[in-house]
C-alpha positions as a Markdown table, in Angstrom:
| # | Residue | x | y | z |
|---|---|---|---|---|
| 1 | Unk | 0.0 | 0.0 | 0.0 |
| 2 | Unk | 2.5 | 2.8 | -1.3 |
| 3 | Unk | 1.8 | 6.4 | 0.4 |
| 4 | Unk | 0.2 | 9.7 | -0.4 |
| 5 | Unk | 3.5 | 10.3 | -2.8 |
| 6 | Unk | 2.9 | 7.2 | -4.1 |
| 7 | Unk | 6.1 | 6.1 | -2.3 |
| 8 | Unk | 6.5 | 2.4 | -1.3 |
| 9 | Unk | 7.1 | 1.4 | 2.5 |
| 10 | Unk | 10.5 | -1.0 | 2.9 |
| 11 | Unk | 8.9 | -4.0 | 2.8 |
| 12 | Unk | 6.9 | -3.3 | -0.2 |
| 13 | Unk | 10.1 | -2.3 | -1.9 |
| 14 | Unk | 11.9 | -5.5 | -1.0 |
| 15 | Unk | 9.2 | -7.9 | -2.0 |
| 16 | Unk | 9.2 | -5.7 | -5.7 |
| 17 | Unk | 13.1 | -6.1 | -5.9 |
| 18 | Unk | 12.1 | -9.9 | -5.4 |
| 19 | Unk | 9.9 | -9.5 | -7.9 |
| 20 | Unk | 11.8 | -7.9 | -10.2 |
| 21 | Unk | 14.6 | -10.2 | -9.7 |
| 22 | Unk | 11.7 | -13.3 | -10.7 |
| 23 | Unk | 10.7 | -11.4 | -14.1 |
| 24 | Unk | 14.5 | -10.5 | -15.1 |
| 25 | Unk | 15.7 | -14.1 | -14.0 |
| 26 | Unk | 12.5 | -15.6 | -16.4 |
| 27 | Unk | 13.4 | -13.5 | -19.1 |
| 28 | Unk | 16.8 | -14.3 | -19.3 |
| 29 | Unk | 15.9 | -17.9 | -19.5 |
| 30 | Unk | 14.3 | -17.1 | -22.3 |
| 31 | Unk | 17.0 | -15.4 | -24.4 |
| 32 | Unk | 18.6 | -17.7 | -26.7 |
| 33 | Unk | 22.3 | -17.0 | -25.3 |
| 34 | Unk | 21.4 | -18.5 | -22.1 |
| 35 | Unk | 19.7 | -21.6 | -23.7 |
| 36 | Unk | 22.7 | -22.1 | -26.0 |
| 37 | Unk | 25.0 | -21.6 | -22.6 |
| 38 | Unk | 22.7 | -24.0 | -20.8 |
| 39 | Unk | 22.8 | -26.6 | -23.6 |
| 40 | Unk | 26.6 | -26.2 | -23.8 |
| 41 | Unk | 26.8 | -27.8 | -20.0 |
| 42 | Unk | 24.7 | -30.9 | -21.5 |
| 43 | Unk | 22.0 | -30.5 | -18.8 |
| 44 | Unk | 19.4 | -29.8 | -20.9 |
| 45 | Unk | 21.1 | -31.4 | -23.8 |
| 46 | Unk | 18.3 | -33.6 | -26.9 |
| 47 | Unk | 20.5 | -34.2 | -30.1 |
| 48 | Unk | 17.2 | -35.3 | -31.2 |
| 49 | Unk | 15.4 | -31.8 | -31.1 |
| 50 | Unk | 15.6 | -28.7 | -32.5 |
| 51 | Unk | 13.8 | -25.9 | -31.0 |
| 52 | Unk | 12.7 | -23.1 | -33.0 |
| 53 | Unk | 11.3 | -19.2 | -31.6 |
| 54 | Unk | 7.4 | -19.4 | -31.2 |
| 55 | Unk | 5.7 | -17.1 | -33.4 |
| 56 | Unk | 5.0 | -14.4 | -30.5 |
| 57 | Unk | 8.4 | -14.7 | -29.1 |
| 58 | Unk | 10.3 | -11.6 | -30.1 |
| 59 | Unk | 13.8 | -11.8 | -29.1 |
| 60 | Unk | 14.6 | -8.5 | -29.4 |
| 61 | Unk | 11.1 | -7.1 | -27.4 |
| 62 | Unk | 12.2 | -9.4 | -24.7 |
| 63 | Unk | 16.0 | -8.0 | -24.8 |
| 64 | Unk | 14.6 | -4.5 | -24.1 |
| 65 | Unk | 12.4 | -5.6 | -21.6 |
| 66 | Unk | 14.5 | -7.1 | -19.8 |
| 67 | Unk | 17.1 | -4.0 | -20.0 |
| 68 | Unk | 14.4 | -2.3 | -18.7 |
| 69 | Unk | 13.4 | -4.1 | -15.7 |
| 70 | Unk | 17.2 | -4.0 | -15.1 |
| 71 | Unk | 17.5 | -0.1 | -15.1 |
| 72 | Unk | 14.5 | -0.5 | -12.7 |
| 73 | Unk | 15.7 | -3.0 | -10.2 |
| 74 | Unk | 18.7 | -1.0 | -9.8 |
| 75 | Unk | 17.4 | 2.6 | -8.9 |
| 76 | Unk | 15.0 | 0.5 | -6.7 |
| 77 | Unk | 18.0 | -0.8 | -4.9 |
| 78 | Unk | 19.6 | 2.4 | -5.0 |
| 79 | Unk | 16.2 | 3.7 | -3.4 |
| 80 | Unk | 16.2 | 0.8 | -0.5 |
| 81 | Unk | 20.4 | 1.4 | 0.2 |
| 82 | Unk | 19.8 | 4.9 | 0.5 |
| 83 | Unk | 16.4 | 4.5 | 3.1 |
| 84 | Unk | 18.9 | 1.9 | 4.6 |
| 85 | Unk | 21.7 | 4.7 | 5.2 |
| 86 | Unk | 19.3 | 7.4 | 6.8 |
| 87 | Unk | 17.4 | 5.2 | 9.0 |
| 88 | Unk | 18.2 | 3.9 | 12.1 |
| 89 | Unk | 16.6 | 1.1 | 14.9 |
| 90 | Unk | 17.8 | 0.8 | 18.3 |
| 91 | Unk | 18.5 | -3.0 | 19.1 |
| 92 | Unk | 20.5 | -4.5 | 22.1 |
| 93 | Unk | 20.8 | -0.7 | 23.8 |
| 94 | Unk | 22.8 | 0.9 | 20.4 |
| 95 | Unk | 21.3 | 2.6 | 18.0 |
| 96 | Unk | 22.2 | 1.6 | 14.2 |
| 97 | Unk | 21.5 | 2.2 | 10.2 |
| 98 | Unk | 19.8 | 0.1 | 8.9 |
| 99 | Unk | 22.5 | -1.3 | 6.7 |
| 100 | Unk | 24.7 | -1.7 | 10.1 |
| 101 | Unk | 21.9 | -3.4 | 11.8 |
| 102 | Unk | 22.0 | -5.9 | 9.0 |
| 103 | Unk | 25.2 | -6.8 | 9.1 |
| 104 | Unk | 24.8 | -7.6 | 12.8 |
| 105 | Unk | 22.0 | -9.5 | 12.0 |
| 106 | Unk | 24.3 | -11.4 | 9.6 |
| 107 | Unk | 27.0 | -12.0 | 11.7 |
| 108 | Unk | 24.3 | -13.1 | 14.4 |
| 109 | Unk | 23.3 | -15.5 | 12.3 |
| 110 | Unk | 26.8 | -17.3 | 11.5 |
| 111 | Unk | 27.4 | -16.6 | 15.2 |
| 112 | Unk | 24.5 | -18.9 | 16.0 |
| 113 | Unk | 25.7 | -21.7 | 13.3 |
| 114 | Unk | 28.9 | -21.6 | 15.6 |
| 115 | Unk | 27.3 | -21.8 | 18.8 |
| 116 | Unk | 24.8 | -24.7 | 17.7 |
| 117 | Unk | 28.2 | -26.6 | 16.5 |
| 118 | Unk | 30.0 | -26.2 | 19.6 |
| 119 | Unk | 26.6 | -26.8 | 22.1 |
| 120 | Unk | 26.1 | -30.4 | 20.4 |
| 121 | Unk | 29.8 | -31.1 | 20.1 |
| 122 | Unk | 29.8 | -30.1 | 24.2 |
| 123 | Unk | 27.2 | -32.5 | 25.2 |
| 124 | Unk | 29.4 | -35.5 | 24.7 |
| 125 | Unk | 33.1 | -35.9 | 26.4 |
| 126 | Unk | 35.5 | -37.7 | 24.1 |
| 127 | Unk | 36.8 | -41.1 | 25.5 |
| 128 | Unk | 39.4 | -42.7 | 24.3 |
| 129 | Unk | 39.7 | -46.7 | 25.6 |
| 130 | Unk | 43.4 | -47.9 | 26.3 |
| 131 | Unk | 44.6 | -50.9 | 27.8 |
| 132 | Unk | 42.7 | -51.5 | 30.8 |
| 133 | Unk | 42.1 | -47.8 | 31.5 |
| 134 | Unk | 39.8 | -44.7 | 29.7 |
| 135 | Unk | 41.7 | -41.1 | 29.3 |
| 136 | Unk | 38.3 | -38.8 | 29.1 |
| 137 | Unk | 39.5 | -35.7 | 26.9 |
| 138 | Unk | 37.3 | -32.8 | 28.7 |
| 139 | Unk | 35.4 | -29.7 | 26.6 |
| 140 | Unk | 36.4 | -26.7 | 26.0 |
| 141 | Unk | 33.1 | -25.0 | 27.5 |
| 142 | Unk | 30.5 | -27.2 | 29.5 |
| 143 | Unk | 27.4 | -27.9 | 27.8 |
| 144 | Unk | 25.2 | -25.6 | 30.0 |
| 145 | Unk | 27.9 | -22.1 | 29.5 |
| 146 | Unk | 27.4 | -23.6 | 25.4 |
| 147 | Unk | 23.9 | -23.1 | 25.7 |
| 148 | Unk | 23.3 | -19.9 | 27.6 |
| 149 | Unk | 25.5 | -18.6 | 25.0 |
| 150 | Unk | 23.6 | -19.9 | 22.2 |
| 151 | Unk | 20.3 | -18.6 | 23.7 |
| 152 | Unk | 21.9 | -15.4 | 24.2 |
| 153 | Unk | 22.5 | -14.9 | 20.8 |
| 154 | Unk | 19.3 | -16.1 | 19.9 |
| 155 | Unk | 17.6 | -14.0 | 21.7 |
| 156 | Unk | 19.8 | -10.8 | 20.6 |
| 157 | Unk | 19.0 | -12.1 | 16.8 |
| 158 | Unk | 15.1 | -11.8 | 17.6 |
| 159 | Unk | 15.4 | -8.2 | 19.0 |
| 160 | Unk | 17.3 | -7.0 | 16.1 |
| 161 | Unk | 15.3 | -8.7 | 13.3 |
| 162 | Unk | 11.8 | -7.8 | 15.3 |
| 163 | Unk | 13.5 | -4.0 | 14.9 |
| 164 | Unk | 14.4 | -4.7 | 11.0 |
| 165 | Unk | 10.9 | -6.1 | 10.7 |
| 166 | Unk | 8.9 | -2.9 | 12.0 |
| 167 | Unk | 11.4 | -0.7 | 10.4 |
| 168 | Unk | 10.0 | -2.1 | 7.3 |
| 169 | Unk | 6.4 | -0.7 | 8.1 |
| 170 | Unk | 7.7 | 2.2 | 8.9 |
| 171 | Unk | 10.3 | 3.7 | 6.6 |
| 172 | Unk | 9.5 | 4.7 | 3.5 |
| 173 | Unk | 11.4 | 4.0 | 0.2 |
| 174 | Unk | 11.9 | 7.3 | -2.2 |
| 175 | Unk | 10.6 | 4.6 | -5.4 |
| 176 | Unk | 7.4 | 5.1 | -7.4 |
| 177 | Unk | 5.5 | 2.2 | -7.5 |
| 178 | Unk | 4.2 | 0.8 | -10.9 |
């Protein structure tokens, strides 16, 4: 629902750059270049067929479309980087751009992958059997310190992305909608 200025709202610009993305990726399918390249790998490969251009498929309609939709997608994402660069949302007591906050939210998310690795490799000692005794090689962290840090940077990764999330209702891209 774009605004009085016909300006589009974050999220409304991020799901038409998704959009955008769909039409310029199914149009480039379509070009004959990118069959040929696709044909060249042998994935799509049938010595037995030859494909010719419907009769309404014009290739050079579709080439300017598509240049088009590309000249569009990028001042839309010029449009979202620059909303990105003049807001801000406070998360975890700091108060961040929106490009910044997503980068943390990035990095929050690898963080995570790390701590989920090292909590499940932490539940289980390694034990090594020799001879008639068994040499128990400790953890680095215990199981329980693994886990409080894991839910602590779960819960960090909620607050900031529950602060991207209504910053998307709330900011509002400089990008006519269609």
């Amino acid at each position: 629902m774009p605004t009085e200025q016909n300006k589009l709202y974050l999220y409304e610009a991020l799901e038409l750059r998704a959009e955008y993305d769909a039409r310029i990726k199914t149009l480039r399918d379509c070009l004959p270049e990118t069959r040929r390249n696709r044909d060249r790998l042998g994935m799509y490969r049938n010595d037995e067929q030859q494909l010719r251009a419907a009769d309404d498929f014009d290739v050079a309609a579709v080439q300017q479309s598509l240049r088009a939709l590309e000249h569009k997608r990028r001042k839309l994402n010029n449009a979202i980087q620059r909303a990105n660069y003049a807001h801000t949302v406070n998360a975890g007591g700091e108060t961040l751009d929106l490009s910044e906050a997503l980068e943390m939210r990035k990095g929050l998310s690898d963080r995570i992958a790390e701590l989920h690795t090292a909590t499940v490799q932490s539940a289980y000692v390694r034990v090594i059997y020799k001879e008639d005794r068994d040499i128990v090689e400790p953890n680095d962290t215990t199981f329980t310190a693994s886990m409080e840090q894991l839910e602590s940077a779960r819960r960090a990764f909620r607050d900031l992305n529950r602060a991207l999330r209504a910053a998307g209702f709330t900011v509002v891209v400089d990008f006519a909608d269609e």
